[in-house]
mmCIF file of the protein (N, C-alpha, C, O) and its ligand, coordinates in Angstrom:
data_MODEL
# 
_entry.id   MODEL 
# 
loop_
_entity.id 
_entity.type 
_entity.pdbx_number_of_molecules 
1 polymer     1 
2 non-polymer 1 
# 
_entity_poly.entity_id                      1 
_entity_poly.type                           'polypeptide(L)' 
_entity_poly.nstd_linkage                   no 
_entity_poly.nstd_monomer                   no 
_entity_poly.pdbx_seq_one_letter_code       
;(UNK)(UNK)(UNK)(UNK)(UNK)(UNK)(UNK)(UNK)(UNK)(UNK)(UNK)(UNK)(UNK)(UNK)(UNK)(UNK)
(UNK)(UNK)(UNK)(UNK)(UNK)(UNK)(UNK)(UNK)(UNK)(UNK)(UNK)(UNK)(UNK)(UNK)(UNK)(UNK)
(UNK)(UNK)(UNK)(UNK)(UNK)(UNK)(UNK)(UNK)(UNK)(UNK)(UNK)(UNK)(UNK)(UNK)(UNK)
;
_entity_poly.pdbx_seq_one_letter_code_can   XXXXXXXXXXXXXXXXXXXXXXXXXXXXXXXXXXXXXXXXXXXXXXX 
_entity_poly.pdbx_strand_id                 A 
# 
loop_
_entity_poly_seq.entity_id 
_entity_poly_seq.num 
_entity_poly_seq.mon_id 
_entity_poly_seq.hetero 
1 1  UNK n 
1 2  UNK n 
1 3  UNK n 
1 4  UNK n 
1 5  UNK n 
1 6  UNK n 
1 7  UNK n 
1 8  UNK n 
1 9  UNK n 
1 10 UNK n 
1 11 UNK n 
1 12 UNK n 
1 13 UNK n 
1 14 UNK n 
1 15 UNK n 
1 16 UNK n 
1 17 UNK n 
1 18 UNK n 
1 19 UNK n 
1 20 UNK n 
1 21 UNK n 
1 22 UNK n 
1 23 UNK n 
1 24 UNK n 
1 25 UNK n 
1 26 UNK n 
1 27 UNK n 
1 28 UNK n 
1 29 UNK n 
1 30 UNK n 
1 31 UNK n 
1 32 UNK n 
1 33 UNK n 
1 34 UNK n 
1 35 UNK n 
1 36 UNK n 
1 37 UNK n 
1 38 UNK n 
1 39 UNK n 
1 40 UNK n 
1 41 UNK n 
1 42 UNK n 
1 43 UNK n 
1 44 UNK n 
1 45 UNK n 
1 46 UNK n 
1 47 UNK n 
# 
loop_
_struct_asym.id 
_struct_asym.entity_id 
A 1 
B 2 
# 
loop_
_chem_comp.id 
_chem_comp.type 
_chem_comp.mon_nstd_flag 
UNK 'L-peptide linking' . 
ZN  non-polymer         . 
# 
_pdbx_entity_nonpoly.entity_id   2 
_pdbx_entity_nonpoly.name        ? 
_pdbx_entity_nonpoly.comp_id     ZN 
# 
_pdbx_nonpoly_scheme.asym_id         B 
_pdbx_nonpoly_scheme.entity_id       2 
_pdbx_nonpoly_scheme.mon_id          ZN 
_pdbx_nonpoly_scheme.ndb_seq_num     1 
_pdbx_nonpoly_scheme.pdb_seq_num     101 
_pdbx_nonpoly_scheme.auth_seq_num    101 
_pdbx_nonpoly_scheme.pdb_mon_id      ZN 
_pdbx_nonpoly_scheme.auth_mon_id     ZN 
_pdbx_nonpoly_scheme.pdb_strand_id   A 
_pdbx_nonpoly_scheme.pdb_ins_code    . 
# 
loop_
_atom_site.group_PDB 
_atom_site.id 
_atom_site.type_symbol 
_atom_site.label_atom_id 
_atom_site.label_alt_id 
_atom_site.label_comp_id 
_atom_site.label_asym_id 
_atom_site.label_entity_id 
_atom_site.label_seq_id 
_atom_site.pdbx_PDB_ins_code 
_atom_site.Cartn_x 
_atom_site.Cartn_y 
_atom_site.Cartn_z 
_atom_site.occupancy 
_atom_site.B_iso_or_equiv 
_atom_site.pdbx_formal_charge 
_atom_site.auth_seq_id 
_atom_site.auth_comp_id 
_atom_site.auth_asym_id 
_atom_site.auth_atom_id 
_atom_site.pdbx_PDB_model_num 
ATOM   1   N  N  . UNK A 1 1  ? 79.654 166.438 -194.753 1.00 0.00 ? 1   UNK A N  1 
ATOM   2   C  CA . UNK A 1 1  ? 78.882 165.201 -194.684 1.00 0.00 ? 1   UNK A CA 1 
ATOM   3   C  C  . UNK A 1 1  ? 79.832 164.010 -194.692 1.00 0.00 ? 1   UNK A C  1 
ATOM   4   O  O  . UNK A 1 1  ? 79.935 163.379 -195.744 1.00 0.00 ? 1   UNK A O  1 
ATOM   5   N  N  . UNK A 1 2  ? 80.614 163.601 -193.509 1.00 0.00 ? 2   UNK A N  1 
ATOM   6   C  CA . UNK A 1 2  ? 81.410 162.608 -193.861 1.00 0.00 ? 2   UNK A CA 1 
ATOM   7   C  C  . UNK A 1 2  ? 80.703 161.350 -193.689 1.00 0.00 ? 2   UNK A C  1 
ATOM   8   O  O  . UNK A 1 2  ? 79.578 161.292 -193.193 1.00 0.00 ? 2   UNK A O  1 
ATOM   9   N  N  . UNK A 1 3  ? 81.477 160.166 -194.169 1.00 0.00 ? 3   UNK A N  1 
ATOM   10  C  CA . UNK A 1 3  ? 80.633 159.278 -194.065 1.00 0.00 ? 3   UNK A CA 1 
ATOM   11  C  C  . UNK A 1 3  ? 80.392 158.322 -192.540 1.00 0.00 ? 3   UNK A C  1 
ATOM   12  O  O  . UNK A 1 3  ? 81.227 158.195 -191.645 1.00 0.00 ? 3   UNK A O  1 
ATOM   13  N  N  . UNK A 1 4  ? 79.038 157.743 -192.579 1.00 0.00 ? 4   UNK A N  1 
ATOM   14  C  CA . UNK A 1 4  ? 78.927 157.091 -191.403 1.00 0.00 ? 4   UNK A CA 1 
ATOM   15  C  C  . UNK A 1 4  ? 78.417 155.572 -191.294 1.00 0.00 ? 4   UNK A C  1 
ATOM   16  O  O  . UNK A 1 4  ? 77.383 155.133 -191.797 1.00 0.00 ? 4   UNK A O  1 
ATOM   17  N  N  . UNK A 1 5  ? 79.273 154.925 -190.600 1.00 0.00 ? 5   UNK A N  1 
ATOM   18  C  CA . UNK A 1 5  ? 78.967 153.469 -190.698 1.00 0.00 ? 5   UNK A CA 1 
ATOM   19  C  C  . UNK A 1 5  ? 77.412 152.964 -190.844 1.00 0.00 ? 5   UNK A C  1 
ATOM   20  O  O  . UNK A 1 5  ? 76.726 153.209 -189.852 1.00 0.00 ? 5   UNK A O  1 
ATOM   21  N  N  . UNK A 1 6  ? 76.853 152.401 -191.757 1.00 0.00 ? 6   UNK A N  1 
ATOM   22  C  CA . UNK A 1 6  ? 75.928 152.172 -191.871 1.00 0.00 ? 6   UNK A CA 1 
ATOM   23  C  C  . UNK A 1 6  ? 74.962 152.870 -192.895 1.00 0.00 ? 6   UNK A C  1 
ATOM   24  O  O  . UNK A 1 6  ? 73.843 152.455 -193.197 1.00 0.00 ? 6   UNK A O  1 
ATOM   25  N  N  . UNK A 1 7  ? 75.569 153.981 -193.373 1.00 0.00 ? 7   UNK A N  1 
ATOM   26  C  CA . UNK A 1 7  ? 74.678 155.101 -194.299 1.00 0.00 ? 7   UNK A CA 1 
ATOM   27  C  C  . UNK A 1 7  ? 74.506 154.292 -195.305 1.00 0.00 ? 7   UNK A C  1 
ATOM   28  O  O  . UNK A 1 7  ? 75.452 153.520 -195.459 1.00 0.00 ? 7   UNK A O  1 
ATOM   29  N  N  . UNK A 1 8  ? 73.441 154.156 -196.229 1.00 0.00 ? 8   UNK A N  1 
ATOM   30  C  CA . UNK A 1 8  ? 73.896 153.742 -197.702 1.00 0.00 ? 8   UNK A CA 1 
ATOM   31  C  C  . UNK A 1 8  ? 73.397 154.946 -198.783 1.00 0.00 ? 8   UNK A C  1 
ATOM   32  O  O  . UNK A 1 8  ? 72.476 155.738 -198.584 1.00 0.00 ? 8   UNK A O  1 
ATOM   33  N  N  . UNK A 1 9  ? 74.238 154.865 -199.953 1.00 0.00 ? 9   UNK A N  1 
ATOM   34  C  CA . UNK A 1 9  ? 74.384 155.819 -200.828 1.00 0.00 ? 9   UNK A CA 1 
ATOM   35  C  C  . UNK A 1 9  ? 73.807 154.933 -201.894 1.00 0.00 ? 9   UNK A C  1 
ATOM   36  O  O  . UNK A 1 9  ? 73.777 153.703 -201.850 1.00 0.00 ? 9   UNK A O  1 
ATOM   37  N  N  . UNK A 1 10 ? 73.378 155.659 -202.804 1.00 0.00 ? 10  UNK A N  1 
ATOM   38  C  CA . UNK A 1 10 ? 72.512 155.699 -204.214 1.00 0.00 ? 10  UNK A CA 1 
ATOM   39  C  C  . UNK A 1 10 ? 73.124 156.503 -205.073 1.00 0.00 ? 10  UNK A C  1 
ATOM   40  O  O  . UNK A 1 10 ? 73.546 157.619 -204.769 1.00 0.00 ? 10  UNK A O  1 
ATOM   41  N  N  . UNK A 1 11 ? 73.194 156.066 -206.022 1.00 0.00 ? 11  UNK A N  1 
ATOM   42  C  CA . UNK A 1 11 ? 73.697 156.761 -206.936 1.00 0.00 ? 11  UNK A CA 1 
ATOM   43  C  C  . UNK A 1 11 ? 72.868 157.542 -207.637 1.00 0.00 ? 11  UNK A C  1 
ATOM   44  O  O  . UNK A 1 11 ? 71.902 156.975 -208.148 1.00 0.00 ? 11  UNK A O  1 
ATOM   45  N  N  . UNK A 1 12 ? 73.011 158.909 -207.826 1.00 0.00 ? 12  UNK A N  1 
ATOM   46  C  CA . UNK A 1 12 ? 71.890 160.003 -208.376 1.00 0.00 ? 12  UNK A CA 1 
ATOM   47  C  C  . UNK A 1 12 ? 71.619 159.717 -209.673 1.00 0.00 ? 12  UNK A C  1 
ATOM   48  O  O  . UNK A 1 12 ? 70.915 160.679 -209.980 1.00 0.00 ? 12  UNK A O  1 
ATOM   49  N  N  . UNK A 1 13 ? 71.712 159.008 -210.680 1.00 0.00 ? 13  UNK A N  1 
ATOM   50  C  CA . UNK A 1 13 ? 71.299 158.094 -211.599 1.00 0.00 ? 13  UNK A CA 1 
ATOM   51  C  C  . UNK A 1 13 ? 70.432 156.898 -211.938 1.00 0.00 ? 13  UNK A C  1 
ATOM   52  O  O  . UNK A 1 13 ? 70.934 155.779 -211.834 1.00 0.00 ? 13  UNK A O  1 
ATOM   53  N  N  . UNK A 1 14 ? 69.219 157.028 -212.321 1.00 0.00 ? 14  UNK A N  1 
ATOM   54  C  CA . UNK A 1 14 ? 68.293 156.201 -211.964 1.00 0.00 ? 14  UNK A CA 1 
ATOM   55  C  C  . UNK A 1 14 ? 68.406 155.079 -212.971 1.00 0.00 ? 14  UNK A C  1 
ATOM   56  O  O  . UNK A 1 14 ? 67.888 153.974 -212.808 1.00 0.00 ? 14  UNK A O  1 
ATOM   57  N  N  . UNK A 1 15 ? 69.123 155.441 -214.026 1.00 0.00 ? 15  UNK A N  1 
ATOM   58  C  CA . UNK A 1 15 ? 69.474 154.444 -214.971 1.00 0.00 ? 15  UNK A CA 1 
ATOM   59  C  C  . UNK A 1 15 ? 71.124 153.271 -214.371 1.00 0.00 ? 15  UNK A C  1 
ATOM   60  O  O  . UNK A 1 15 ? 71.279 152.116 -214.769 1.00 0.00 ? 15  UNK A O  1 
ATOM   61  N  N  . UNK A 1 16 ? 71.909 153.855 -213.590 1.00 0.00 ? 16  UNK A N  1 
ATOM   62  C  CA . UNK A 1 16 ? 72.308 153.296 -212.967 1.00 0.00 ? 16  UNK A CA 1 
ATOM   63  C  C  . UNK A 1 16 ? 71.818 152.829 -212.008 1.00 0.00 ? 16  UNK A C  1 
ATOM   64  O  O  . UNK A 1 16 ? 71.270 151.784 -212.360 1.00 0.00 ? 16  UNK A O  1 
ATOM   65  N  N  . UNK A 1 17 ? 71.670 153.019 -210.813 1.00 0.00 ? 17  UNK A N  1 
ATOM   66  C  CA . UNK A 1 17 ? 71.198 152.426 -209.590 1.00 0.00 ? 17  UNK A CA 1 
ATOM   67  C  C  . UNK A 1 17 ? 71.849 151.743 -209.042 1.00 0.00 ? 17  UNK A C  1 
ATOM   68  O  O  . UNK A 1 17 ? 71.248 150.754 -208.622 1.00 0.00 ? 17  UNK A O  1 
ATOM   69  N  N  . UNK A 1 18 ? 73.062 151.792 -208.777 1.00 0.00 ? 18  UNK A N  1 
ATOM   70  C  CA . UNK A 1 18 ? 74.527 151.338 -208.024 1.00 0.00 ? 18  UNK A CA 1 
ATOM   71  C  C  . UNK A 1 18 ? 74.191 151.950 -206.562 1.00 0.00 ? 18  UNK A C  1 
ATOM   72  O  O  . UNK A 1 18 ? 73.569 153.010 -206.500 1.00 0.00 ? 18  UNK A O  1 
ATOM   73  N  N  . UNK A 1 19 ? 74.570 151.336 -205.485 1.00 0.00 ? 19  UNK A N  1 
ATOM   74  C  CA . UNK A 1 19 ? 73.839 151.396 -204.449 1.00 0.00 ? 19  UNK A CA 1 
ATOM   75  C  C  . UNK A 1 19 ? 75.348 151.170 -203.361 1.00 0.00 ? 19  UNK A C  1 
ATOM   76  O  O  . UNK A 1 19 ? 75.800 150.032 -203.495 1.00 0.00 ? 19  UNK A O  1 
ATOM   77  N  N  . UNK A 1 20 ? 76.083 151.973 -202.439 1.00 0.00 ? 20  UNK A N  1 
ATOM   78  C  CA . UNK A 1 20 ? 76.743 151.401 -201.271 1.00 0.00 ? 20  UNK A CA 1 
ATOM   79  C  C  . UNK A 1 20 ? 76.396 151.400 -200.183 1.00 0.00 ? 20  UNK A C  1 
ATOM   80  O  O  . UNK A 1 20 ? 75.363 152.067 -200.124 1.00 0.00 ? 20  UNK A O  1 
ATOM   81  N  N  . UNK A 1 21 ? 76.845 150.778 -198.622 1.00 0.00 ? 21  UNK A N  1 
ATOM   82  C  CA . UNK A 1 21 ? 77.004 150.719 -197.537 1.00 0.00 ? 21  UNK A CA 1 
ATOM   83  C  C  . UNK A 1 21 ? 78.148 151.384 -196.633 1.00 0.00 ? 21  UNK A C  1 
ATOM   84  O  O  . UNK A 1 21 ? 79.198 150.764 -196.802 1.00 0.00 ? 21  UNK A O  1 
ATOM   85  N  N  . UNK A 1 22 ? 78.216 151.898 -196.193 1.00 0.00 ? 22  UNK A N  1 
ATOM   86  C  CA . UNK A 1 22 ? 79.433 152.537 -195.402 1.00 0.00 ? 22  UNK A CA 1 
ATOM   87  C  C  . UNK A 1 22 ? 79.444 151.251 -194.087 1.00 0.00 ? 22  UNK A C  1 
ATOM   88  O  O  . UNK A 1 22 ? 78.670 151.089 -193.143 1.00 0.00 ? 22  UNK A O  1 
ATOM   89  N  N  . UNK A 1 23 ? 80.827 150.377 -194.571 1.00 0.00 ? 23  UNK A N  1 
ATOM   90  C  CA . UNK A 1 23 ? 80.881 149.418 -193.451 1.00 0.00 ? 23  UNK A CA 1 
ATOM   91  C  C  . UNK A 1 23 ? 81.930 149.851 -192.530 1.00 0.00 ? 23  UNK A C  1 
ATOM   92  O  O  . UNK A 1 23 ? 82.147 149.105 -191.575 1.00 0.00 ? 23  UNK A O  1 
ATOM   93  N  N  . UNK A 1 24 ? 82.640 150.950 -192.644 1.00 0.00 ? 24  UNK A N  1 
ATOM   94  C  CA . UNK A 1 24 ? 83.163 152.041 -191.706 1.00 0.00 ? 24  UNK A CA 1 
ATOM   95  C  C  . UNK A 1 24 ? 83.102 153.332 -191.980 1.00 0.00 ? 24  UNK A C  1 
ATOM   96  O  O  . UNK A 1 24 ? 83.379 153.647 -193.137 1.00 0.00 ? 24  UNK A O  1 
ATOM   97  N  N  . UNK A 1 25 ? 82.777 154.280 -191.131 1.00 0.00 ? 25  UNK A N  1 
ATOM   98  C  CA . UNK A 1 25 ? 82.621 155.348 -191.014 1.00 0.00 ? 25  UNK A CA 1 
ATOM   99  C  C  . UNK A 1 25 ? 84.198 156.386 -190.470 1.00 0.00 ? 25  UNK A C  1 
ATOM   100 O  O  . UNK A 1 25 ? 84.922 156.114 -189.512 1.00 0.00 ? 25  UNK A O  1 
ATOM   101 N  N  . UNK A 1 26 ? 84.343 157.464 -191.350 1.00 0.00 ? 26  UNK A N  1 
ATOM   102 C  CA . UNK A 1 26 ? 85.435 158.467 -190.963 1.00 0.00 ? 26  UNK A CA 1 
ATOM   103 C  C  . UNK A 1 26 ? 85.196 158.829 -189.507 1.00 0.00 ? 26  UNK A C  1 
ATOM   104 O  O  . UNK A 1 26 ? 84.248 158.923 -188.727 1.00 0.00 ? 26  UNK A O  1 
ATOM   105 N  N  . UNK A 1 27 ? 86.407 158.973 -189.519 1.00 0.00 ? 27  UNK A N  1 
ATOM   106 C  CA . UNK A 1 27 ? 87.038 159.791 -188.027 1.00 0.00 ? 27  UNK A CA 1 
ATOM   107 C  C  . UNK A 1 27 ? 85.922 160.581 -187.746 1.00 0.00 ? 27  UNK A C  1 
ATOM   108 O  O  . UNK A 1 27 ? 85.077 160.860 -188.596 1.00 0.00 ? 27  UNK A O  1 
ATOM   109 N  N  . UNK A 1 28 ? 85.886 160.968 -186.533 1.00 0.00 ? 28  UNK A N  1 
ATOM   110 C  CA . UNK A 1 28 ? 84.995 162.205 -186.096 1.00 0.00 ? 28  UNK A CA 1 
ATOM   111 C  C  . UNK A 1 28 ? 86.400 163.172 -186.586 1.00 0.00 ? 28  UNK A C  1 
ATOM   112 O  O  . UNK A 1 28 ? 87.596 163.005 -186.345 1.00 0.00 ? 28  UNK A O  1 
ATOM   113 N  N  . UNK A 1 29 ? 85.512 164.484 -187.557 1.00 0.00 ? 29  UNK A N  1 
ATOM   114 C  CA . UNK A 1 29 ? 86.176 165.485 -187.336 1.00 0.00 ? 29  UNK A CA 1 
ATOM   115 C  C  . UNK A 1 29 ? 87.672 165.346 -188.740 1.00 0.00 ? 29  UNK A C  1 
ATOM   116 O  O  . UNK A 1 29 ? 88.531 166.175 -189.042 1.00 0.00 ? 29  UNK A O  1 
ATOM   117 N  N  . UNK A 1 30 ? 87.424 164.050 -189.241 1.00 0.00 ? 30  UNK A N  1 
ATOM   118 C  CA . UNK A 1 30 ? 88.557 163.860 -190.080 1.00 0.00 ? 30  UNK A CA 1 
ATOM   119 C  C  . UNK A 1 30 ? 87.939 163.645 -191.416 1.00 0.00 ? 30  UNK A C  1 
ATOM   120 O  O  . UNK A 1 30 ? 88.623 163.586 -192.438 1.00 0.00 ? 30  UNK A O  1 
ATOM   121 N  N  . UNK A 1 31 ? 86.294 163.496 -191.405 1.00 0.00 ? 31  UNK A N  1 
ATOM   122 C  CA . UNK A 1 31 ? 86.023 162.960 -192.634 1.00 0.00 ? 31  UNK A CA 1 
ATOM   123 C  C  . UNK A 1 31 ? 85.540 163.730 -193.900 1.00 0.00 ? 31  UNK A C  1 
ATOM   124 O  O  . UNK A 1 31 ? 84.809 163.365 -194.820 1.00 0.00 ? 31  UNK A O  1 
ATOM   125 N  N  . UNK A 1 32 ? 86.224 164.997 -193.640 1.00 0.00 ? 32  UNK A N  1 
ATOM   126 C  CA . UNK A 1 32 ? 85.802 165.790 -194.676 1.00 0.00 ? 32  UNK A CA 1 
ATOM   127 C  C  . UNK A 1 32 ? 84.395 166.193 -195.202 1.00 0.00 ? 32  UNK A C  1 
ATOM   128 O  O  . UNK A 1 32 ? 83.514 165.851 -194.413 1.00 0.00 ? 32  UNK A O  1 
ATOM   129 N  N  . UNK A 1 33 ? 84.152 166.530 -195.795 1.00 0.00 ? 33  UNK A N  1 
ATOM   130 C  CA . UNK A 1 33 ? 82.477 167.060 -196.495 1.00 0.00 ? 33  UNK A CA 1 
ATOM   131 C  C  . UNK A 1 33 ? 82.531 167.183 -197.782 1.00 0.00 ? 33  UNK A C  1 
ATOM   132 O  O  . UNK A 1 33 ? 82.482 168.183 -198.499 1.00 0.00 ? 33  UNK A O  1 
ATOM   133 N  N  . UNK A 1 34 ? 82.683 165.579 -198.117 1.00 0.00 ? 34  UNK A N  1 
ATOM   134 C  CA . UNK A 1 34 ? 82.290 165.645 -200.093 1.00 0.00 ? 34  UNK A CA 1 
ATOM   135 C  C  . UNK A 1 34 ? 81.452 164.560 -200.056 1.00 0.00 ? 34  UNK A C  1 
ATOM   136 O  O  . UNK A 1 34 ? 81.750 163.654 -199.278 1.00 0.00 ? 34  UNK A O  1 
ATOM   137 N  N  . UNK A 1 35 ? 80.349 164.449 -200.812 1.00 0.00 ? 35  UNK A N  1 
ATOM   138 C  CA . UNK A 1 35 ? 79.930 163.419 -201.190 1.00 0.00 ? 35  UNK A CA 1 
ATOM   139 C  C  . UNK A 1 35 ? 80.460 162.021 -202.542 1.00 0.00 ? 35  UNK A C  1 
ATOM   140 O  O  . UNK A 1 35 ? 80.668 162.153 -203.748 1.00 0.00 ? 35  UNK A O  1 
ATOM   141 N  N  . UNK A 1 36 ? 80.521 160.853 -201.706 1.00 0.00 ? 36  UNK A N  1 
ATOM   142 C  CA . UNK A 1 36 ? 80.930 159.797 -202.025 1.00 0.00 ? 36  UNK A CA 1 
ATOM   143 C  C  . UNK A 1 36 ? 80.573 159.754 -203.871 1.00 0.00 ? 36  UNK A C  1 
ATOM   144 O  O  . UNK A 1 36 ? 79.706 160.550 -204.231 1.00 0.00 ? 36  UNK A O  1 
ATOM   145 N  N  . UNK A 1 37 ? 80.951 159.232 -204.520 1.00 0.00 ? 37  UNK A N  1 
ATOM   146 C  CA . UNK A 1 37 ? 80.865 159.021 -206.019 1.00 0.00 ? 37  UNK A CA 1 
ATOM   147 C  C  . UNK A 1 37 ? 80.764 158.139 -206.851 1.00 0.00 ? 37  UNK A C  1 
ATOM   148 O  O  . UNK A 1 37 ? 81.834 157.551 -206.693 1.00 0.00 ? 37  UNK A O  1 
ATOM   149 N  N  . UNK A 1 38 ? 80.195 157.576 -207.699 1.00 0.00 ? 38  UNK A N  1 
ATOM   150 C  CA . UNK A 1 38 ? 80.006 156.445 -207.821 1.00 0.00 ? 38  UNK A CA 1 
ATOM   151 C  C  . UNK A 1 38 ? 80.823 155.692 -209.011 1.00 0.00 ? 38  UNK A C  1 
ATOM   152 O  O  . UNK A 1 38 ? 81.119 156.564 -209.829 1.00 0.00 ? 38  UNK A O  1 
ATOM   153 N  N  . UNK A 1 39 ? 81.111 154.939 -209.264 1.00 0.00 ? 39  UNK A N  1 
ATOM   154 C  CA . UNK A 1 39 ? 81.921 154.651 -210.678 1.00 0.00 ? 39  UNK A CA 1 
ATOM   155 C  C  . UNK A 1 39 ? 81.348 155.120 -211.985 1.00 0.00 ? 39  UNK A C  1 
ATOM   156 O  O  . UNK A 1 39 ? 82.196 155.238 -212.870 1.00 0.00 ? 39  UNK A O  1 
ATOM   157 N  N  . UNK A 1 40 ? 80.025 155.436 -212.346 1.00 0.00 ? 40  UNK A N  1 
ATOM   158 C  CA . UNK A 1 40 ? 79.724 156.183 -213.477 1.00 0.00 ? 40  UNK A CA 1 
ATOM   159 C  C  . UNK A 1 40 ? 80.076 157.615 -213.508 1.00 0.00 ? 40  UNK A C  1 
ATOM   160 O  O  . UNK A 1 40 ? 79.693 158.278 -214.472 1.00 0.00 ? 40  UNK A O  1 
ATOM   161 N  N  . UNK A 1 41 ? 81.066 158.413 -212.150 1.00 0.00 ? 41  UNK A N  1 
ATOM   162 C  CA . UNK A 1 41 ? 81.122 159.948 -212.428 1.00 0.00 ? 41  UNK A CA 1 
ATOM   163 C  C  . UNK A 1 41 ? 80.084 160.080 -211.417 1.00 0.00 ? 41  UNK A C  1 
ATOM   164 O  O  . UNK A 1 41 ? 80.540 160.565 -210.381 1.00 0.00 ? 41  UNK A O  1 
ATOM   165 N  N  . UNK A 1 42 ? 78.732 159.788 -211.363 1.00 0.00 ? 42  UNK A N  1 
ATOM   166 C  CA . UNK A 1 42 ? 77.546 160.987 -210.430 1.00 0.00 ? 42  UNK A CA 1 
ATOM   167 C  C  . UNK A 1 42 ? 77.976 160.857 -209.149 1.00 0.00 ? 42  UNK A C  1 
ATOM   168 O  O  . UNK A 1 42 ? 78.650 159.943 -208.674 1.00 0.00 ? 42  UNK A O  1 
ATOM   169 N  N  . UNK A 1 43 ? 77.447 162.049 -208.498 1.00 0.00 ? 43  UNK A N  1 
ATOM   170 C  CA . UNK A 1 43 ? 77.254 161.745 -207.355 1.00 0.00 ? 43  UNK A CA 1 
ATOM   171 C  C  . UNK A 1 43 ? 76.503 160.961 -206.603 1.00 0.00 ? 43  UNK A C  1 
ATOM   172 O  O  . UNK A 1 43 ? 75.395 160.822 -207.121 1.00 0.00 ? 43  UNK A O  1 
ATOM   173 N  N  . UNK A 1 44 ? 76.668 160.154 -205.202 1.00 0.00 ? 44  UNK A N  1 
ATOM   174 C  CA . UNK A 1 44 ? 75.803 159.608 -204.688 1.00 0.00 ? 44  UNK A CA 1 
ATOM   175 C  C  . UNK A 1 44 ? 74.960 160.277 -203.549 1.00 0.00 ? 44  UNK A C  1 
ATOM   176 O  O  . UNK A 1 44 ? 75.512 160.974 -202.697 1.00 0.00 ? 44  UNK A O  1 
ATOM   177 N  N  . UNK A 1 45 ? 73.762 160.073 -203.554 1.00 0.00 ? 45  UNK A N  1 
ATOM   178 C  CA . UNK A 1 45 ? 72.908 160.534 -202.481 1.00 0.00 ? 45  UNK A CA 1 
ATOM   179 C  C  . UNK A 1 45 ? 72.620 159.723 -201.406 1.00 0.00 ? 45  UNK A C  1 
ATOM   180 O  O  . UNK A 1 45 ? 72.264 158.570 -201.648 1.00 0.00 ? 45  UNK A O  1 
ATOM   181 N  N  . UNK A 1 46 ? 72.728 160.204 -199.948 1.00 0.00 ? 46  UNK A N  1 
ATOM   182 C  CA . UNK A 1 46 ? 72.587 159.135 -198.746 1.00 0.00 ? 46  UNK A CA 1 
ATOM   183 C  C  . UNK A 1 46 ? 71.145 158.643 -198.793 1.00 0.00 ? 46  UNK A C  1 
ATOM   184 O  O  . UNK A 1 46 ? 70.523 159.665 -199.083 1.00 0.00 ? 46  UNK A O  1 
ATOM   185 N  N  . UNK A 1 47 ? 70.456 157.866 -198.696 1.00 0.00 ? 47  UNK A N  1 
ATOM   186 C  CA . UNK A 1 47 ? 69.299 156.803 -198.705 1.00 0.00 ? 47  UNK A CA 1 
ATOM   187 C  C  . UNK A 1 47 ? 68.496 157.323 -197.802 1.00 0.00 ? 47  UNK A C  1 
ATOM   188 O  O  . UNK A 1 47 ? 67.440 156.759 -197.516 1.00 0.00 ? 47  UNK A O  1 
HETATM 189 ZN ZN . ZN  B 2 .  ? 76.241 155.285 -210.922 1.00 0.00 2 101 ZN  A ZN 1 
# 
């Protein structure tokens, strides 16, 4: 799941709720498959 310009992520924490934008997106083919993370530790989920 690499990232893609425009995705936004949520943070799987509802007590947080820290929220990004992907204002560039990885390489085709370079961007690996981890999901993005948020500064509290959780993971983030794409929107
Ligand atoms: Zn968070």
């Amino acid at each position: 799941m690499a990232l893609k310009q425009g995705e936004v992520y949520k943070c799987s924490d509802p007590d947080c709720g820290c929220e990004i934008t992907v204002s560039k997106g990885a390489a085709p083919g370079k961007g690996g498959n981890l999901a993005p993370r948020c500064c509290c530790g959780k993971e983030m989920v794409k929107k």
